[in-house]
C-alpha positions, 0 to 999 in steps of 0.5 A: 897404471898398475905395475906387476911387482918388479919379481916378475918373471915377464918385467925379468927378462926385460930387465936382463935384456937391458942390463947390457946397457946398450940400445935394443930395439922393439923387436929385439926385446920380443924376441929375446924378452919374449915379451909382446907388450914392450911399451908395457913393460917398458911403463912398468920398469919405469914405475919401479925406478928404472930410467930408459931413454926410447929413441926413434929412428928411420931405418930402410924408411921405416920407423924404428924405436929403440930402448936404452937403461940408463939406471936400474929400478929399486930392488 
């Protein structure tokens, strides 16, 4: 995989979204990321030395993911 540089504003806003170190999950980071792939995103920060644990849950009978930064990427 080919990661966008870790100065993108899309990989940013994940970022800034994750920071918080709380779990957040797909659907929060759509729409508060504005990001579509967050799976993408996701493998690209991980790449640059992020670690984010994503857990699944069933929520209302439905499965749902949720992402957690547990360390920040290398600058």
């Amino acid at each position: 995989m080919h990661a966008a540089p870790l100065t993108s504003s899309r990989l940013q806003r994940v970022l800034a979204l994750l920071r918080d170190g709380r779990a957040h999950t797909t659907r929060d980071i759509v729409r508060r990321a504005r990001v579509m792939a967050v799976n993408a995103c996701i493998s690209e920060l991980r790449q640059h030395g992020a670690e984010i644990n994503c857990a699944a849950q069933i929520v209302n009978g439905k499965r749902r993911f949720y992402y957690t930064m547990i360390k920040e990427p290398k600058s």
